[in-house]
C-alpha positions as CSV (number, residue, x, y, z in Angstrom):
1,X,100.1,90.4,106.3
2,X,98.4,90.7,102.9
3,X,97.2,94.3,101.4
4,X,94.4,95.3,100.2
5,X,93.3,98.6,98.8
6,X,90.5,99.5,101.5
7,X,89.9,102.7,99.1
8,X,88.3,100.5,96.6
9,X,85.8,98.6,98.9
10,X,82.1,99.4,98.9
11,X,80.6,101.0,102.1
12,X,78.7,97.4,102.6
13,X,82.3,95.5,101.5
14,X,84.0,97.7,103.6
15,X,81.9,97.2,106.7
16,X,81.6,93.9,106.4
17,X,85.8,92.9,105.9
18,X,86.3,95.0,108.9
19,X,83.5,93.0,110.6
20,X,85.4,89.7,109.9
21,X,88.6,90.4,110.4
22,X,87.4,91.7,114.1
23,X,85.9,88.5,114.2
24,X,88.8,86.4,113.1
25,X,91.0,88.9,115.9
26,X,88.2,87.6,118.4
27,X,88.1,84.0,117.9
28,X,92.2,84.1,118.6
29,X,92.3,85.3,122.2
30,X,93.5,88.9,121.6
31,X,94.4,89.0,125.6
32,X,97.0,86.7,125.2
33,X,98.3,88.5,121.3
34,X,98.5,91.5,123.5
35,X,96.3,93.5,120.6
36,X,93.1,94.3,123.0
37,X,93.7,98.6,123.3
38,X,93.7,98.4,119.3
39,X,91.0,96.0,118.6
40,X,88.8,97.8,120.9
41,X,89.4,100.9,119.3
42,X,89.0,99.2,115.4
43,X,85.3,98.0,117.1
44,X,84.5,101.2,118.2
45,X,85.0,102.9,115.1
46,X,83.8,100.1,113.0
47,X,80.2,100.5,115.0
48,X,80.0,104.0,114.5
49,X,80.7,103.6,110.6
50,X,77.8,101.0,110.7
51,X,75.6,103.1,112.6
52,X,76.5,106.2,110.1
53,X,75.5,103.6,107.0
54,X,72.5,102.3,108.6
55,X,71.3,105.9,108.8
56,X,72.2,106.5,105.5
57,X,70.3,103.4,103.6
58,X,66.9,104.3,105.9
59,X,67.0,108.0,104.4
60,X,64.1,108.6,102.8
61,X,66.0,111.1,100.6
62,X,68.7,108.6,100.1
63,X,66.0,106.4,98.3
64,X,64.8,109.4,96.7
65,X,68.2,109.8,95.3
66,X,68.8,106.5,94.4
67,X,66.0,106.7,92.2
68,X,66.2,109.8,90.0
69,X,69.5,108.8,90.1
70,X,69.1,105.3,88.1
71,X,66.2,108.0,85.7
72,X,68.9,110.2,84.6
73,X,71.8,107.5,84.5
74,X,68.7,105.7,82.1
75,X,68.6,109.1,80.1
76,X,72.6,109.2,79.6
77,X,72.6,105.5,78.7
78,X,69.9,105.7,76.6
79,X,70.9,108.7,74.8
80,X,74.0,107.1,74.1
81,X,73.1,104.1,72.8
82,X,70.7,105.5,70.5
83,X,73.4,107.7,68.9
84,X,76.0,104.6,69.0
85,X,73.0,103.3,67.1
86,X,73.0,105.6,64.4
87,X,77.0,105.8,63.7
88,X,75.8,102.6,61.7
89,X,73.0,104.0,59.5
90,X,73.1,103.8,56.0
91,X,72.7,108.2,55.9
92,X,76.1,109.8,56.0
93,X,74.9,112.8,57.7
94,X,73.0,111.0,60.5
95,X,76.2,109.0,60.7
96,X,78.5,111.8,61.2
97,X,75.9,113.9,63.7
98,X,75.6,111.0,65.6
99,X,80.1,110.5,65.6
100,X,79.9,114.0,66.7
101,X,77.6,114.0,69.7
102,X,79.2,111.3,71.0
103,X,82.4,112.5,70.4
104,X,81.4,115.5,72.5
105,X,79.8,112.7,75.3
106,X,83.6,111.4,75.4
107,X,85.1,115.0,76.4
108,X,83.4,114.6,79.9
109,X,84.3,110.6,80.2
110,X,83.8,107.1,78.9
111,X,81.2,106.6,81.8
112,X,79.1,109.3,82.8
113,X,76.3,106.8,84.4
114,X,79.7,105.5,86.5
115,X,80.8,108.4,88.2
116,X,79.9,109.5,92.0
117,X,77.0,111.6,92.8
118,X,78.8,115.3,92.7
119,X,80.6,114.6,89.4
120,X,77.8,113.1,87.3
121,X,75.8,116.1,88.2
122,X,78.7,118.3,87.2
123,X,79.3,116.6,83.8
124,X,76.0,116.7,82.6
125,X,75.2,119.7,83.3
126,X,78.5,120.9,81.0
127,X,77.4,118.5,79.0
128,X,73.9,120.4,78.6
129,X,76.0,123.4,78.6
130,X,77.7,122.3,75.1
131,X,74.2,121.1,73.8
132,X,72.2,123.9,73.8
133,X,74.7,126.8,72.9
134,X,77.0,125.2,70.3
135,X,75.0,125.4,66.9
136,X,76.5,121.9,65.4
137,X,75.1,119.9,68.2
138,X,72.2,122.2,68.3
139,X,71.5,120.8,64.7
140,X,72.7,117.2,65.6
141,X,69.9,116.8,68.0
142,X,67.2,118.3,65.8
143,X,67.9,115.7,63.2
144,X,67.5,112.6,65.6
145,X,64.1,114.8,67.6
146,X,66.2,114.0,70.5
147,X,65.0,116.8,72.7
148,X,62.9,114.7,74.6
149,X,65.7,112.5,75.9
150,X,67.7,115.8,76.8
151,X,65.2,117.4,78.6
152,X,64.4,114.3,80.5
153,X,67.7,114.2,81.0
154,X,68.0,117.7,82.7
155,X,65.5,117.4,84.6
156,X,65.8,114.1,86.3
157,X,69.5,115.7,86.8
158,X,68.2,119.5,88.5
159,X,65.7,117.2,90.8
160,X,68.7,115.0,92.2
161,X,70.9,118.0,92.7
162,X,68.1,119.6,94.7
163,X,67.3,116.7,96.8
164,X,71.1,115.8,97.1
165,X,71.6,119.2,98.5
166,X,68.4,118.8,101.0
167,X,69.5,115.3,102.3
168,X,73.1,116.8,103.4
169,X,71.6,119.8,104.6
170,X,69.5,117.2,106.5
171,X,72.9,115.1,107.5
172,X,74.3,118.5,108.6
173,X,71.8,119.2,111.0
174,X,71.9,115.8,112.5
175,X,75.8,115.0,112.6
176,X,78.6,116.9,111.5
177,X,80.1,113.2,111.0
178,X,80.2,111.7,107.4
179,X,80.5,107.9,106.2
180,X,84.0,109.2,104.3
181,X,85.8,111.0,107.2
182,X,84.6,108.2,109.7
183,X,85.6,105.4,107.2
184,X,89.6,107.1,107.1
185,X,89.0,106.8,111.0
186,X,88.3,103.4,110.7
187,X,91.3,103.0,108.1
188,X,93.9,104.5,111.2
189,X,92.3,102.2,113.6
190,X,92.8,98.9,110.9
191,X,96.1,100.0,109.7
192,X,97.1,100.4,113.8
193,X,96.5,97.0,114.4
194,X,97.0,95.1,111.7
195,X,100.4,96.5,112.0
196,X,100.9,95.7,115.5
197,X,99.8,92.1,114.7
198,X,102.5,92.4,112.3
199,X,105.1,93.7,114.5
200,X,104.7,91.6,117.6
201,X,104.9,88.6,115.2
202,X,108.2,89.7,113.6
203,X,109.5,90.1,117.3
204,X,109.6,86.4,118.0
205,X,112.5,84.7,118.0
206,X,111.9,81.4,118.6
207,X,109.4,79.4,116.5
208,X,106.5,78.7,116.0
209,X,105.2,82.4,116.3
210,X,101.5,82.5,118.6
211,X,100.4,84.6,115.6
212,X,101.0,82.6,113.1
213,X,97.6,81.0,112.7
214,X,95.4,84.2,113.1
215,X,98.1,85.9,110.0
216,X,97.0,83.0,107.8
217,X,93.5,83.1,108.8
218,X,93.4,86.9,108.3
219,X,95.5,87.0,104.5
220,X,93.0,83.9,103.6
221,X,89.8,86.9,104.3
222,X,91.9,89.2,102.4
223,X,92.6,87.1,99.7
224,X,88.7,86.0,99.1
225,X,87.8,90.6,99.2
226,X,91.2,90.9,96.2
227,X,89.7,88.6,94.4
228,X,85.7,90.4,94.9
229,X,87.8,93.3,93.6
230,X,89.8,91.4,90.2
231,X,86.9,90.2,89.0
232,X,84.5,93.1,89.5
233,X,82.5,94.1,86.6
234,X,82.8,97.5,85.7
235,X,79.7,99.9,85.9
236,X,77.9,97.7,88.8
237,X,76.9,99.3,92.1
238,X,75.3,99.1,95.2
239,X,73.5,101.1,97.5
240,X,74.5,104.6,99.7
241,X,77.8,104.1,97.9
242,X,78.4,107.1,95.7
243,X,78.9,109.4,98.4
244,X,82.0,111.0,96.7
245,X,84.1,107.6,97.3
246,X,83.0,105.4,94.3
247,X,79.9,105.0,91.9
């Protein structure tokens, strides 16, 4: 059967690609494909993942961190662009501060505003590191006043670590289970049957194959989530889905 690269699905892509190929599987009489012990397992994981997901999105910190998370990913962006900005002004030396503050922005990454929760909190705050103790970029961001934009910046950053770290202390206390270790359960369970669908299909010898039509049905919903992926823009996101996995 086609591949896909699971790994790169959001949570809610994720879920729901599971969801249909289950539902494909069902519509196929898994008694008589001799898959039922697998499917049933790949169901039960699949609703605990939902479950886990659903709990997630109804966080009230989880909303809490969505937003101070879109405030300091506005900081970054906009501190960038006003310095990308300025690499065109018709001053050489706001030119060349601005070339250098960005040049120090592209140490850490091309797209701080991109990367999962853990890391963007860990580049900025090198990032702030570098601002406020190395003299030339001390200077740089006294000559654009951009001291605002930093300290909005830092702070919308220190209140997301805080209430990142109170939300999985909260997740702790109320299930040791995660939506990344029970989503490389799920992967185990998919892998196990999709590869037994596979292998019971390659075992017959006489054609036409009973499995067949559910292979072509199933590559034709793997097809349509490869293409979701190909033509992805970059930088877009959803929700509950930078839980260390993707932005």
């Amino acid at each position: 059967m086609n591949a896909i690269d699971l790994f790169k699905l959001r949570n809610a892509e994720y879920l729901q690609y599971v969801k249909d190929y289950l539902a494909i599987l069902n519509l196929n009489n898994p008694q008589q494909l001799e898959i039922e012990a697998k499917l049933t397992d790949l169901t039960a994981r699949t609703t605990e993942l939902e479950t886990l997901y659903k709990k997630a999105l109804a966080s009230e910190k989880t909303q809490e961190l969505l937003a101070l998370d879109e405030r300091r990913d506005d900081a970054v962006n906009g501190i960038f662009y006003f310095l990308l900005g300025n690499t065109y002004h018709f001053e050489t030396d706001r030119q060349q501060k601005a070339e250098l503050l960005l040049g120090n922005m592209a140490l850490y990454g091309s797209g701080i505003s991109r990367l999962n929760y853990q890391a963007e909190t860990a580049t900025i705050n090198n990032l702030l590191r570098d601002w406020e103790n190395k003299s030339e970029l001390v200077d740089a961001i006294i000559l654009f006043d951009l001291s605002s934009w930093v300290n909005e910046m830092k702070a919308a950053n220190e209140e997301f670590n805080t209430q990142y770290l109170l939300r999985t202390q909260e997740y702790g206390d109320a299930n040791p289970d995660t939506i990344k270790s029970k989503r490389e359960e799920t992967n185990l369970a998919y892998y196990a049957l999709r590869n037994r669908v596979d292998a019971l299909h390659l075992l017959i010898e006489t054609p036409p194959s009973p499995y067949a039509t559910v292979i072509n049905q199933l590559n034709a919903l793997t097809d349509q989530y490869n293409v979701l992926l190909v033509n992805r823009k970059p930088g877009s996101a959803d929700p509950a889905n930078r839980e260390g996995l993707t932005k």
